[in-house]
C-alpha positions as CSV (number, residue, x, y, z in Angstrom):
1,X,-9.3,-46.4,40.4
2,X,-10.7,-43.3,39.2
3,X,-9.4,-41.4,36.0
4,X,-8.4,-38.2,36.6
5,X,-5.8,-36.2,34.7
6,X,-2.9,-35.1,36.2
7,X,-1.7,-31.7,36.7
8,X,2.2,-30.6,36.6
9,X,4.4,-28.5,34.7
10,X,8.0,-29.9,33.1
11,X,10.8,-27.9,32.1
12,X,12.9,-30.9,30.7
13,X,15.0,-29.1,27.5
14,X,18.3,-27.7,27.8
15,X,19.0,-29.8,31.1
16,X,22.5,-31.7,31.7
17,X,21.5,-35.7,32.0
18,X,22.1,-35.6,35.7
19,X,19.5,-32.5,36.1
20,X,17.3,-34.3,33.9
21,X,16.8,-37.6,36.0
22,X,16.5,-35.6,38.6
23,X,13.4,-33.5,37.4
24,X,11.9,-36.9,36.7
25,X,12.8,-38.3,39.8
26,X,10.6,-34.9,41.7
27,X,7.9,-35.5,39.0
28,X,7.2,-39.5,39.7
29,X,7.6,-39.0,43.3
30,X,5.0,-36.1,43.3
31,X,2.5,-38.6,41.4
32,X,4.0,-42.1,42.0
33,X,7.4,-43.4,42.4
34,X,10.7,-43.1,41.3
35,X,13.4,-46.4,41.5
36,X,17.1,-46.2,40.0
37,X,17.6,-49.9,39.0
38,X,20.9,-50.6,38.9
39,X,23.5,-48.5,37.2
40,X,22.1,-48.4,33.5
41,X,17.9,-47.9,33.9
42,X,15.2,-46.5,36.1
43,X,11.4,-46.3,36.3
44,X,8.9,-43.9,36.9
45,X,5.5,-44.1,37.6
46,X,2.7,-41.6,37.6
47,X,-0.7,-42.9,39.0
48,X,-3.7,-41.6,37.0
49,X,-6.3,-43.6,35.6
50,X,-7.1,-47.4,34.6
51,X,-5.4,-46.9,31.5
52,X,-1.7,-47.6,31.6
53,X,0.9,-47.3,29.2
54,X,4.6,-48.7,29.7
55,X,7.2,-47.3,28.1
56,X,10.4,-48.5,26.8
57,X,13.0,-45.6,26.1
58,X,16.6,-44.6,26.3
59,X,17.5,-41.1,28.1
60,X,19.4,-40.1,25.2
61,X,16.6,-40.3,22.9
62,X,14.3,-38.9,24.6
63,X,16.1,-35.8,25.6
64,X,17.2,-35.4,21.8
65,X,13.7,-36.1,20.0
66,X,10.7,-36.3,22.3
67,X,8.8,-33.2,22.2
68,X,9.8,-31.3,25.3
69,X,12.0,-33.9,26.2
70,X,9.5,-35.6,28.1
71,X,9.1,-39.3,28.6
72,X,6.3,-40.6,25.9
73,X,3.6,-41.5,28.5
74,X,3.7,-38.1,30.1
75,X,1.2,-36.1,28.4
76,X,-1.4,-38.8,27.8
77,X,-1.2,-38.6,32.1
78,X,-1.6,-35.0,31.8
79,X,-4.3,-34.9,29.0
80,X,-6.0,-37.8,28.8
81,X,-5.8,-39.3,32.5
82,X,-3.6,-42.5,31.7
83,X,-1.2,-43.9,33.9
84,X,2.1,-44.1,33.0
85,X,5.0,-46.6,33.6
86,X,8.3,-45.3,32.3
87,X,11.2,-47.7,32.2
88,X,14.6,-45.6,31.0
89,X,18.0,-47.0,29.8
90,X,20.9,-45.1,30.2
91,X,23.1,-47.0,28.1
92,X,22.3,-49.0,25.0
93,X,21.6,-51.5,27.5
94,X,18.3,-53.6,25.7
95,X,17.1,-53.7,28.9
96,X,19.0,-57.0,29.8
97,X,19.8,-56.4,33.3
98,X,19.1,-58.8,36.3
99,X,17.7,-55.0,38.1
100,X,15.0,-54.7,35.4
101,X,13.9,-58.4,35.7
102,X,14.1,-57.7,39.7
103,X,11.5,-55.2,39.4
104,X,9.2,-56.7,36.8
105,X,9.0,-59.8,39.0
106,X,8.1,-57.9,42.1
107,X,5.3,-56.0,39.5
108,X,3.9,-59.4,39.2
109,X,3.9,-60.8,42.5
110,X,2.4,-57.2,44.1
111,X,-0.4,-58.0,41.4
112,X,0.5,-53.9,39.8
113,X,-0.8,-54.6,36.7
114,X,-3.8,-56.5,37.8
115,X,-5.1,-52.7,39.0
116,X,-5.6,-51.4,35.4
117,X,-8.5,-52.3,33.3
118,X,-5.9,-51.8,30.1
119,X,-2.6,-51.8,30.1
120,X,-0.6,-51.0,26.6
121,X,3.6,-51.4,26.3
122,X,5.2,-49.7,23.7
123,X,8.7,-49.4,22.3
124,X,10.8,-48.5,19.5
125,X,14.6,-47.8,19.4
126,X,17.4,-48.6,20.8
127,X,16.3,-51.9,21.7
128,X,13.0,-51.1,23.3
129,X,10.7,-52.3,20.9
130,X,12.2,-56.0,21.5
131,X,11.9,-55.1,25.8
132,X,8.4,-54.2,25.1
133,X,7.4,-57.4,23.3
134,X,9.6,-59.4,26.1
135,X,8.3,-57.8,29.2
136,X,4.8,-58.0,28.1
137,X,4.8,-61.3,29.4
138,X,4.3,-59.8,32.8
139,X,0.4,-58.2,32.0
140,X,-1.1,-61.0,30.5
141,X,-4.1,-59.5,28.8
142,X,-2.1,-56.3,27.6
143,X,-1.5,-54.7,24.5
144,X,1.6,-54.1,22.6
145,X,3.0,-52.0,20.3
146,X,6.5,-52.8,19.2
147,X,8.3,-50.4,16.7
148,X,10.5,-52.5,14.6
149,X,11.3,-55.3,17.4
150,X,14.5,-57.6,17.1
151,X,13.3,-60.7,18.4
152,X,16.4,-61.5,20.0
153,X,20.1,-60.9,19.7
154,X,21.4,-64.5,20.7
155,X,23.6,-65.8,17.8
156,X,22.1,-69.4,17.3
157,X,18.5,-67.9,16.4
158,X,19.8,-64.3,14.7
159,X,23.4,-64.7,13.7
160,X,22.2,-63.6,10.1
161,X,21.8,-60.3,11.5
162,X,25.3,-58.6,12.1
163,X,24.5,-55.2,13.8
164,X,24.2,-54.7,17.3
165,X,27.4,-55.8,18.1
166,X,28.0,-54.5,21.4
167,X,24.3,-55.9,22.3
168,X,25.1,-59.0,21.4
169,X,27.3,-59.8,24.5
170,X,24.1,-59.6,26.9
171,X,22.8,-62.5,27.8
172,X,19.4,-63.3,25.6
173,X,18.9,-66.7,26.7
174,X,18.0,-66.4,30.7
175,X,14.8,-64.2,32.0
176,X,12.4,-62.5,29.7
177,X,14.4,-63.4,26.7
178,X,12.9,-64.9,23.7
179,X,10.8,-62.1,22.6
180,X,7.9,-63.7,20.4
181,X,7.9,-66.4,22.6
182,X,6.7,-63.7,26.1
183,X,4.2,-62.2,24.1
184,X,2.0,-65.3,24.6
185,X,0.2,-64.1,27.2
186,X,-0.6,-60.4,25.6
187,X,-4.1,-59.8,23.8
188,X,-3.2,-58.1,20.7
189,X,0.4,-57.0,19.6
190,X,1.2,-54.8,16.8
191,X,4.6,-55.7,15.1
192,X,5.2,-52.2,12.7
193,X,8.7,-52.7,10.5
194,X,9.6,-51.7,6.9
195,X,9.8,-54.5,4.7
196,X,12.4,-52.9,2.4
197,X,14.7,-53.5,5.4
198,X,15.4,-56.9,5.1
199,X,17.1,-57.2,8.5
200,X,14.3,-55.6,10.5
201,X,11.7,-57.8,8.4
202,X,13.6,-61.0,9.5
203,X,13.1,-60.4,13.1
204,X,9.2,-59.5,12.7
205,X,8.7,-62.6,10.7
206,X,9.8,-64.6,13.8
207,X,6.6,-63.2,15.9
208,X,4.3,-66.0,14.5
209,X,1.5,-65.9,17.1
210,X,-2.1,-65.5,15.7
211,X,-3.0,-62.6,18.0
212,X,-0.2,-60.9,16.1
213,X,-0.8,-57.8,13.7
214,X,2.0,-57.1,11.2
215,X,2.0,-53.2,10.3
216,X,4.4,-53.1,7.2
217,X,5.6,-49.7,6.6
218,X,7.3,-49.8,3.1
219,X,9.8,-47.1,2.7
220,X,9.7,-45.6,5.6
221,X,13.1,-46.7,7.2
222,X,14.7,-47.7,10.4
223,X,12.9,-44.8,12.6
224,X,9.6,-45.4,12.4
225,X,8.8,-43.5,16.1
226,X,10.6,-40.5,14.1
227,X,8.8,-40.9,11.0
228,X,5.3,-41.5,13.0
229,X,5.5,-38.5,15.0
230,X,6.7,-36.1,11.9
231,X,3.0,-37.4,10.2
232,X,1.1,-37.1,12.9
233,X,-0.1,-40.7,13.5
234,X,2.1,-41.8,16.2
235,X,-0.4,-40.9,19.3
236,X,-3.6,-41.8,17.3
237,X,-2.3,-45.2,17.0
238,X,-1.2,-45.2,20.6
239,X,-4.8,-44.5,21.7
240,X,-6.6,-46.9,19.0
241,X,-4.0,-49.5,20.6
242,X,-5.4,-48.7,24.2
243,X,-9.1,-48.7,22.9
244,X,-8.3,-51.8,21.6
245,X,-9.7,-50.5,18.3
246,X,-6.3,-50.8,16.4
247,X,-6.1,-53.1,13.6
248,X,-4.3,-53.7,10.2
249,X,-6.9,-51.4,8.3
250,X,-7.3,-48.6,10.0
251,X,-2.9,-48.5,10.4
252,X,-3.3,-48.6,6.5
253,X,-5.4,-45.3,6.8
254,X,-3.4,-43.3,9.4
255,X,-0.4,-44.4,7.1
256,X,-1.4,-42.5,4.0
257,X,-0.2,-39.1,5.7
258,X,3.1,-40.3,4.8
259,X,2.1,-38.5,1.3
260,X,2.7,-35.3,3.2
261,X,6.2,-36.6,5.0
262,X,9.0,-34.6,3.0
263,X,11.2,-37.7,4.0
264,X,9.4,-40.1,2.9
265,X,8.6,-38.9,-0.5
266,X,12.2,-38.8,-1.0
267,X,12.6,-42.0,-0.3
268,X,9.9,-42.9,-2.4
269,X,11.5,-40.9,-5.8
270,X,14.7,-42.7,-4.9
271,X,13.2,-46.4,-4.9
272,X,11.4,-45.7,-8.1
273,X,14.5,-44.2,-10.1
274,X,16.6,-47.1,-8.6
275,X,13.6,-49.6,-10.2
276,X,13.6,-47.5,-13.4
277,X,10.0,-46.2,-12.9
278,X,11.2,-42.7,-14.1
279,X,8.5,-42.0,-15.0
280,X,6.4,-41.8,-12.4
281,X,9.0,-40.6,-10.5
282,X,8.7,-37.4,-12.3
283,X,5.1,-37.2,-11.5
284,X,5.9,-37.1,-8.0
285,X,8.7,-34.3,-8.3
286,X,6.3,-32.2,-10.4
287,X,3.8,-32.6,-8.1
288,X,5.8,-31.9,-4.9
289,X,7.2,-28.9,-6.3
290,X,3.6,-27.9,-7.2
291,X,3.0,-27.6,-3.5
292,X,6.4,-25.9,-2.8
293,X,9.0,-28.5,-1.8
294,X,12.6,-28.2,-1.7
295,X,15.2,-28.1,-4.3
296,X,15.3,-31.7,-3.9
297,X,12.9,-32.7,-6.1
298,X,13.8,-29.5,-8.6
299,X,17.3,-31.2,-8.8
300,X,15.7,-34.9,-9.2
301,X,13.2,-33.9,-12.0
302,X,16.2,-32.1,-14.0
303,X,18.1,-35.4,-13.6
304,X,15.4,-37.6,-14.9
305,X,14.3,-35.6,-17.8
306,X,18.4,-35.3,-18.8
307,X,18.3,-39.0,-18.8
């Protein structure tokens, strides 16, 4: 297969969900294909290069916070020649529906991802981080980045974690369901959580294999996709992953934008006044409002030096 970017235009903002689907729907079919999957998820496939990148993602949150309301894999088709396999939830679904594991087992036996020389999955929210660790299993050989994955929602393994409440009535047990237990067959996974949430660090801890990279991301919360894309880093880690030329050091480096990330620094002067480092907390309000911040950190400094 030859690399070759692909050429098309979206117009995806400001459209109803129905609308929506259906400009994907025109798009894959143009490029690829297009297959509902039951009521709650679809995929769509644009045929570029011997890259490919699978995406995990829910309609909502892509129409709220992807930039043009695109699916992630579409402009790395359109700029850099990848192929892209989007798999979309329309509910909060985790991707546990017999539809999904329908198609992924007909991926398999038509050998699909056996026609790419690297293939990278990659999730984040609304449980799509845990479906890209968990489908994985169906590329041996591919790369995954996972985006604060649960490792599974069945009560005997996680019943320490009480969200997810509604999720938790899927069946976890049957097809692709343990998620560090599918990744066995991937090459290098990337496992990126924030360590101050104790909840999301539980479930990383539980992917043990040693072809697993933990990317700690202290302080920077429970939407890392969000925070990722707001610094800059989130598609340069996507193409060191595909590269295979991601690893725990150079993370570290990309990483240190968060210094720039408004939200972030917030964070940072409220752990530190909350672990009586005022201190230093006042060095970083002086220095933020140095470079012209908000009134946050006006208000914050005032506080600290009244204490």
């Amino acid at each position: 297969m030859e690399d070759r970017q692909l050429s098309f235009n979206t117009s995806l903002t400001d459209l109803d969900s129905n609308a929506w689907v259906g400009a994907i729907d025109d798009i894959c079919d143009d490029f690829g294909f297009f297959e509902q999957l039951g009521r709650d998820h679809c995929a769509g496939f644009l045929e570029a290069g011997n890259n490919l990148l699978v995406t995990f993602e829910n309609a909502e949150s892509v129409r709220a916070y992807n930039l043009d309301a695109e699916p992630r894999g579409f402009a790395y088709a359109r700029h850099d020649g990848w192929s892209h396999l989007a798999l979309i939830s329309f509910t909060e679904s985790w991707f546990r529906d017999p539809a999904v594991y329908a198609f992924f087992d007909r991926m398999i036996d038509d050998g699909f991802f056996e026609d790419f020389q690297n293939v990278l999955f990659h999730g984040s929210d609304d449980g799509a981080a845990y479906a890209a660790a968990a489908f994985s299993v169906a590329a041996p050989g591919a790369s995954v980045i996972a985006l604060r994955p649960q490792a599974t929602l069945e009560a005997r393994t996680t019943g320490w974690d009480k969200r997810y409440k509604s999720a938790r009535k899927k069946n976890f047990t049957n097809r692709y369901g343990y998620a560090p237990e599918m990744i066995e067959a991937a090459k290098h996974v990337f496992i990126a959580y924030d360590p101050y949430e104790h909840l999301d660090a539980g479930h990383a801890a539980l992917f043990r294999k040693p072809h697993v990279t933990m990317l700690p991301c202290p302080l920077i919360g429970t939407q890392l996709d969000r925070a990722f894309d707001r610094m800059g880093i989130h598609d340069v880690m996507i193409k060191l992953a595909m590269d295979r030329n991601l690893d725990s050091k150079r993370f570290a480096q990309l990483l240190r934008a968060r210094r720039y990330d408004q939200v972030y620094i917030r964070k940072l002067v409220q752990h530190l006044t909350k672990e009586n480092h005022d201190e230093f907390a006042q060095v970083i309000c002086r220095y933020m409002l140095n470079r012209g911040s908000s009134s946050f950190f006006e208000m914050k400094l005032e506080e600290l030096q009244a204490k």
